[in-house]
Every structure is written in C-alpha cells, then in structure tokens.
N, C-alpha and C positions, 0 to 999 in steps of 0.2 A: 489505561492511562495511569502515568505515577507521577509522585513528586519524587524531585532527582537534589535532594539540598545538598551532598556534598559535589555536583554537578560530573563524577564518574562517568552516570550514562551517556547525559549529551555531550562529555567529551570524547567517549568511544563511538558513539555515533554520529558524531560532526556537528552537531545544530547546538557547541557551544560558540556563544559571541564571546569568547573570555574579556576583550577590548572594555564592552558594555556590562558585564556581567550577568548575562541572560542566556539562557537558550531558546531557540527559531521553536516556533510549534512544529515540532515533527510526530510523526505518526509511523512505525514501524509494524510490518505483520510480519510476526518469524514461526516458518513451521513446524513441523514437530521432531525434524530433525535439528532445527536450529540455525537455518537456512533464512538469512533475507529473501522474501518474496515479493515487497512491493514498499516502497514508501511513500510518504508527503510531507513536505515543508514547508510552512507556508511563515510569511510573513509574519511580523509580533503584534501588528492588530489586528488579524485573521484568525480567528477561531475555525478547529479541525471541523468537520462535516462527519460526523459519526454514521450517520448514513450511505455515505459514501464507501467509509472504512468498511462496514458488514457488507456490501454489495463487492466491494473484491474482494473479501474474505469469500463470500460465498461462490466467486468465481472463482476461484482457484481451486477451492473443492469442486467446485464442475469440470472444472477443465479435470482436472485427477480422476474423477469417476468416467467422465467419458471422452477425455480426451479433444475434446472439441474447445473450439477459444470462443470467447464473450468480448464479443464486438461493443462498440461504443451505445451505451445507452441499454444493453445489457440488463435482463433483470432474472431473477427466481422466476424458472419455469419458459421461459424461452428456450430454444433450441439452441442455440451457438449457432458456431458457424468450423468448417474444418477448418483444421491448421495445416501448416505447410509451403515452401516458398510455391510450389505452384498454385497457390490460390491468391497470391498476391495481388492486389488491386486490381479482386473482383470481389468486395464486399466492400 
C-alpha cells in the first residue's frame, strides 16, 4: 500500500475519480515480471481486506508451483483443483 499524492499511480491504474478528487481503494498484485495478476476496487467507504489480498497472493504462487487453480474459499495447504476448459463446471 502507498500514498499516491501527485495522484500518477491511480491515474495509470484507473481508480483516479479526477471529477472528485480521489482515488477508488484499489488493490493491485503485479509479479515479478511486472505483469497485472489480480485486482480489487472497492468503493471510498470500503476498506481493502488485507487478508484477502495474501490469500491470492498465495494462490498464484500455487497455482505456479503446481499448476493447479484455487477454487473459491481456497486456502494455504489445500489441494487446488485442475485447470482446464475440460474440468469446467465440475468444481
């Protein structure tokens, strides 16, 4: 998390309201290539869920180590579930 006061980032990232003079709480995870992996935006009276944020952090390092996706409700040390359009809605 940073403060953004010349408002650069949340204008290259979108969640500037220039109108209002605010930006949306956004949450970006970029990886180590530099690569958007996941966002959130949430409303100006909704504070981010930092919990949330490490739990897809940590799925996407799973999914990379093993290839497997992190179905809903997902946590450290579960199994996943395979990827793939032939396993579609059967998880």
């Amino acid at each position: 998390m940073l403060s953004d006061r010349t408002q650069k980032v949340s204008k290259t990232y979108g969640v500037l309201n220039e109108d209002e003079g605010f930006a949306w709480r956004g949450a970006f995870i970029v990886d180590p290539e530099g690569k958007i992996q996941g966002w959130i935006t949430n409303p100006q009276p909704i504070g981010r869920n930092i919990d949330e944020l490490i739990r897809i952090i940590a799925a996407l390092q799973f999914n990379r180590e093993t290839g497997r996706g992190a179905q809903a409700g997902w946590k450290p040390g579960d199994p996943g579930i395979p990827t793939g359009w032939e396993y579609v809605g059967k998880y």
